[in-house]
N, C-alpha and C positions, 0 to 999 in steps of 0.2 A: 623376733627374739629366738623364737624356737630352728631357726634357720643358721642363726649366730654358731649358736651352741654345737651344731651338727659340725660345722664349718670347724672351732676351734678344737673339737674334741678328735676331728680328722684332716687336718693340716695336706692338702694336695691330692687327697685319695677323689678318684675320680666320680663314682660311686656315692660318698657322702654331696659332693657339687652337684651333683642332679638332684639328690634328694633336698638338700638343701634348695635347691633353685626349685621343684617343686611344691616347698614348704612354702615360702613365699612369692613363687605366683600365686599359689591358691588364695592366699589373705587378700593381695590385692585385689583377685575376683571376688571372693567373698564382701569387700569394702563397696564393690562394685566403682572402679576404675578400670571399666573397659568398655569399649563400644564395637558395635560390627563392624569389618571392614567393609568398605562401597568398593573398592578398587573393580570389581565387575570381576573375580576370579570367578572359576567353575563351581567351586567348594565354600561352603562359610568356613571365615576368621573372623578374629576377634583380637584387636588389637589392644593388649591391656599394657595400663599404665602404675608407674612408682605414684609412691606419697609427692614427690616432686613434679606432677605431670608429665617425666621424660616416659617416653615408648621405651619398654622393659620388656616384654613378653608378645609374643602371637598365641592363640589357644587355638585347633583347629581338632572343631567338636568330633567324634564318630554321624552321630547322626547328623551332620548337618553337609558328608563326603558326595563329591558326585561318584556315580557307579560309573565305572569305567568299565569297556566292553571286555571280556573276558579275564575280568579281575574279580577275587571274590567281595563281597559288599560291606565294606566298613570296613577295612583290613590297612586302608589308608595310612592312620593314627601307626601302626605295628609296623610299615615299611618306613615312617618317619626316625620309631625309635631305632629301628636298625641301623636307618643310615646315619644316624648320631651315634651309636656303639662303634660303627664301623670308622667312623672318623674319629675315635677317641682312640681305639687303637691303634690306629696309623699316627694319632701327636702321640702315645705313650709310648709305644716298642720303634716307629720309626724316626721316629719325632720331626715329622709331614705334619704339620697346618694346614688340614681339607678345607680349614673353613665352614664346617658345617654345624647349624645351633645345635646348640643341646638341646636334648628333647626329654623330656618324663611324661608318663602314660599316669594321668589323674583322673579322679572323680571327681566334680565340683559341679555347686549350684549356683543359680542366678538368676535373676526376672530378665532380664537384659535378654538371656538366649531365648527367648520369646520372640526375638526380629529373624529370627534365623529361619531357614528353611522348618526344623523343628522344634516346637512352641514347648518341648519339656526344658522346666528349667533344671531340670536335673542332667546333666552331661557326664563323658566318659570324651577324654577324648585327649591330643598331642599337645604339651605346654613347650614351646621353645621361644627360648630365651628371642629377643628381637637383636636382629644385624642392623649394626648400622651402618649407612650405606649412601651413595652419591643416585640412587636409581635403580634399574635394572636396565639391560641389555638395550631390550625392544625398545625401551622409553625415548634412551637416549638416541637409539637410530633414526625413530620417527622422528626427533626433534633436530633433526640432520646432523648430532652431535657426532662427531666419527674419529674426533682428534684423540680419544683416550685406546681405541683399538691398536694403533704401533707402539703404545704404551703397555699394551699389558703384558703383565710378570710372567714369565713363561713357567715358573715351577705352580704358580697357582692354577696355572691351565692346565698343564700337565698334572696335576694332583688330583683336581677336577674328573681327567680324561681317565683316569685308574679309577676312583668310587664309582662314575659311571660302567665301566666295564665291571667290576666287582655286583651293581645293583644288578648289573644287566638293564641298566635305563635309557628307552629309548625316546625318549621325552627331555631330552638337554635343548631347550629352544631360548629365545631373547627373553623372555616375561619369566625365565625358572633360574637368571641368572643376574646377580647385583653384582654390581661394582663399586670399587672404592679406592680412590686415589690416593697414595701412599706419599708419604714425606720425602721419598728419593726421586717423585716424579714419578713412577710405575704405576698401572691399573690392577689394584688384586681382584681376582674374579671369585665369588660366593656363591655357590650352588645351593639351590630352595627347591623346594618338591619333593620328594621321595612316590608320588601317588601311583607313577608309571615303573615304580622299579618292580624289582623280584616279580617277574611275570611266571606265568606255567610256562613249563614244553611248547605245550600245542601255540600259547600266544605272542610266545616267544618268538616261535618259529614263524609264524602269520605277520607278525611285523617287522620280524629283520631278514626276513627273506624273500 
């Protein structure tokens, strides 16, 4: 309800949509409609769900981040919200669809975060909304699926290819990239991760040089 309210009192403003989309992730965590993801990533998620059972949200705790080699530790969650800022401005002033979830930076508890790497159920950490999607990259390669690659949309790749340079991410690999097959027959590509973006100097330079 309180989600509602935000929404109709700020009709398109981008600002009120997150906050709003953070009002009601939190409920449904609070409800506890969500469970950890197994997918085997590096990092816990938690894939939380609507009053409908549909996949609504990813939560991806601070404490529960892997430390990446010369990245600061838990800073994770901050390069997610960026690169959801960064792709709201690119649909607002260029009106480019990055493709990339929305993200709000919450507080929220739950007995659930107990399976997690850390057992406080008190959390801080990245809410983005869930893409819906046909897979990821990787999935579909091992699965010798290969037919959707002459398909994909070239301004999704290329849209892709600028937040990447913009993050300075050098981590664009099969498992950080969903697909989704479009009604014209085209593959749009969805960019996920943000953990390897905005690097330093020094590890910037150690890894793309």
């Amino acid at each position: 309800k309180k989600s509602e309210e935000i929404l109709k009192a700020n009709p398109g403003d981008e600002q009120a949509i997150q906050k709003a989309q953070g009002e009601y992730g939190q409920a449904m965590i609070h409800a506890g409609l969500g469970a950890l993801n197994d997918s085997g990533g590096a990092s816990d998620s938690y894939k939380i769900k609507d009053a409908t059972g549909k996949n609504a949200f990813v939560f991806k705790p601070q404490k529960g981040e892997e430390t990446l080699a010369g990245m600061p530790a838990g800073a994770g969650m901050a390069r997610e919200a960026i690169q959801s800022k960064i792709g709201d401005e690119r649909r607002n002033i260029r009106g480019l669809d990055v493709a990339v979830a929305r993200t709000s930076i919450v507080t929220t508890s739950n007995d659930m975060f107990a399976k997690g790497r850390n057992s406080d159920p008190d959390q801080v950490g990245a809410l983005q909304e869930f893409l819906d999607s046909d897979g990821d990259a990787k999935s579909k390669l091992a699965k010798g699926d290969r037919k959707w690659i002459d398909q994909v949309d070239q301004k999704s790749l290329e849209s892709m290819a600028v937040l990447d340079i913009i993050m300075l991410n050098g981590d664009r690999k099969g498992d950080n990239m969903l697909i989704k097959g479009q009604p014209d027959g085209t593959t749009k590509l969805m960019p996920i991760d943000a953990g390897a973006g905005l690097p330093s100097k020094d590890t910037f330079e150690k890894t793309a040089f």
